[in-house]
Every structure is written in structure tokens, then in C-alpha cells.
matplotlib code that plots the C-alpha trace (Angstrom):
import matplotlib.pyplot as plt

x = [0.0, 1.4, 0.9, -1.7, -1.7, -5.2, -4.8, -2.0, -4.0, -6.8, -4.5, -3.4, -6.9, -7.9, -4.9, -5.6, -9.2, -8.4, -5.4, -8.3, -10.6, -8.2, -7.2, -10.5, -12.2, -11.1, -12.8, -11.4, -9.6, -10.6, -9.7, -6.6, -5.6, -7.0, -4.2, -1.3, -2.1, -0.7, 2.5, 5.5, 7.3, 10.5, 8.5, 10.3, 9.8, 10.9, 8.5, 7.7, 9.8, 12.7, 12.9, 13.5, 11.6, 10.6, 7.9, 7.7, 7.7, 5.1, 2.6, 3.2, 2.7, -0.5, -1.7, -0.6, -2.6, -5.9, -9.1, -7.1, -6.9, -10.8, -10.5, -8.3, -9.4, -7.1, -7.2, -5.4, -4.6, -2.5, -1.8, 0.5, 2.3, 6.3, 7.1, 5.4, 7.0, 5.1, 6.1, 6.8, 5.1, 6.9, 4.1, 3.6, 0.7, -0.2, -1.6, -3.6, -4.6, -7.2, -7.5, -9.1, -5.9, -4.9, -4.3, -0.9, 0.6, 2.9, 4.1, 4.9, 6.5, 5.5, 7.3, 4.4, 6.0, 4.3, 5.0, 3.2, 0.4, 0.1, 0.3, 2.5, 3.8, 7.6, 9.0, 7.4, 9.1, 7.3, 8.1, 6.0, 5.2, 5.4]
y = [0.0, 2.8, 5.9, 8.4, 11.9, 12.7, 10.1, 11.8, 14.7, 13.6, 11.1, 14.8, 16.0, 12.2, 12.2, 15.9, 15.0, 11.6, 13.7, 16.7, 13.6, 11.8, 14.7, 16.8, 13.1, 10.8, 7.8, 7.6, 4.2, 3.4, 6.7, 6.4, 2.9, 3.7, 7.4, 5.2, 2.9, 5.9, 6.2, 3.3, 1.7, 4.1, 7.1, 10.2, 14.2, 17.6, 19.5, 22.8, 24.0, 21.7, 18.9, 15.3, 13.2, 8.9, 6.4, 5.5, 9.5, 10.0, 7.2, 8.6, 12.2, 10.8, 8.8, 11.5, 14.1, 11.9, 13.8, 16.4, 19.0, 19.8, 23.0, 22.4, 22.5, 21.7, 23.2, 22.0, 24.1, 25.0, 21.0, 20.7, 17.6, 18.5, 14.9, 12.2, 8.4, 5.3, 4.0, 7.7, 11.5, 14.6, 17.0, 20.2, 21.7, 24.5, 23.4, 25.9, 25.2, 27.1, 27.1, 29.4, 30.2, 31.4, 30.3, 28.8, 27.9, 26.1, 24.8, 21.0, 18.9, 14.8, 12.2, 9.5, 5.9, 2.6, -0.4, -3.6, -2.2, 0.5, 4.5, 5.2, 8.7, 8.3, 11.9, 14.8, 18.0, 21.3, 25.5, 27.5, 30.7, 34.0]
z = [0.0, -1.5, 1.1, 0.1, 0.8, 1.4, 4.5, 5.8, 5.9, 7.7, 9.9, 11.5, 12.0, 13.8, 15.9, 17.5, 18.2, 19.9, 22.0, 22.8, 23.8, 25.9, 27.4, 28.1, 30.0, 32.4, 30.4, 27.3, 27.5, 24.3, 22.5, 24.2, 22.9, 19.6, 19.6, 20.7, 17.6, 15.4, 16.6, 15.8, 18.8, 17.5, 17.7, 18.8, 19.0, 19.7, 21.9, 20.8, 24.0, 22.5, 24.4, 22.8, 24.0, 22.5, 22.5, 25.5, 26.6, 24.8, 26.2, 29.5, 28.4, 27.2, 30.0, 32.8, 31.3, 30.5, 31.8, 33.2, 30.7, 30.3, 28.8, 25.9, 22.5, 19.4, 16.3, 13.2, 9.9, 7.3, 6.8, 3.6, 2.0, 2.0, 0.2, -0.8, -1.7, -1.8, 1.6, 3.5, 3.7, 5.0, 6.5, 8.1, 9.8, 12.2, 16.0, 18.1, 21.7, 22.8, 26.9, 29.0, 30.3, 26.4, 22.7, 21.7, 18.3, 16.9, 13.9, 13.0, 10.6, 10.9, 9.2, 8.6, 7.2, 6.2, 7.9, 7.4, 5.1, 7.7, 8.4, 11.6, 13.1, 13.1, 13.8, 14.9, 14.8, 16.8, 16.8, 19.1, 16.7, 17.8]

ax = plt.figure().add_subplot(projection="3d")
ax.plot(x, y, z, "-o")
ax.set_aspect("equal")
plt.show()
């Protein structure tokens, strides 16, 4: 399966609402299996703030905050394909989050790869914008 670009798209757009989920309720078990099925088990990123951090970072990131950020709201834009081969997509997007306590963007670039027939998050790259 050759990756498409269309699903890389939206694959941004599902990911955010399953993090917003997951992170605005406490029982999202479900949601929150179904968000750490995106990512492969060599998954790693730098924060918007800088720091590297990997796979099994991330889970805990995820976990840690589930239910406890009810106020946050995610929005995606400006999603462009960078480059596209049949078995890997470069991406960037912009990610707002909107909190009662303020609005902060950011811009990322994702490296999504195929594996076993498969779309996966491999690298995921963040800026905080001005």
C-alpha cells in the first residue's frame, strides 16, 4: 500500500481529536488505545519547547494528562504535504490550543511511514510561533 496523501491529511486531523478527547475526559480508555495505535514503537519528537523526548515518553505524556486537561481544544490548519514516496510522507501543519488560560501555536513537521500495510507517526518535529 502505497501511502496516500489525502490520508496523511486527515491522519493529523484524527490524531488531534483523539489527543483533545483523551485529554479533556477521564474515560477515554478506548480513544486512548486507539491514539497510541498511530505512533510506531521508535516514535520520537521535539517538543515545541525543545525537548526530545521517545515512545515511550510520549505514552506517559499521554496517559498522565488523560481527563485532566478539560479546557483544551485543538485546532489544526495549514496541513501541507512536503514529500510524498510510496512508503513515507513529510508534513507540516499548524496546531492551536485554545485554553481558558490562552491560545498557543505552533508549527509541526510529521514524518508519517508505512510499515506492514500500515500509516504510523515516526518523527514529529514542533516551533512554538510568535
Amino acid at each position: 500500500m502505497a501511502l496516500n496523501k489525502d490520508a496523511a491529511i486527515q491522519s493529523t486531523y484524527t490524531l488531534h481529536e483523539l489527543i483533545q478527547a483523551v485529554f479533556n475526559e477521564k474515560n477515554t480508555d478506548e480513544q486512548l488505545e486507539q491514539l497510541i495505535g498511530y505512533f510506531t514503537q521508535d516514535f520520537e519528537m521535539v517538543g515545541a519547547a525543545g525537548k526530545r523526548i521517545q515512545y515511550e515518553q510520549v505514552l506517559q505524556l499521554f496517559k498522565n494528562n488523560q481527563g485532566n486537561i478539560p479546557d483544551l481544544k485543538i485546532e489544526i490548519s495549514d496541513a501541507e504535504v512536503i514529500m510524498q514516496k510510496d512508503d513515507a510522507v513529510l508534513m507540516n501543519y499548524t496546531e492551536t490550543h485554545h485554553k481558558e488560560a490562552g491560545t498557543t501555536s505552533r508549527r509541526a513537521s510529521v514524518l508519517l511511514v508505512e510499515q506492514e500495510g500500515q500509516m504510523y507517526w515516526r518523527y514529529l518535529q514542533e516551533t512554538f510561533l510568535a
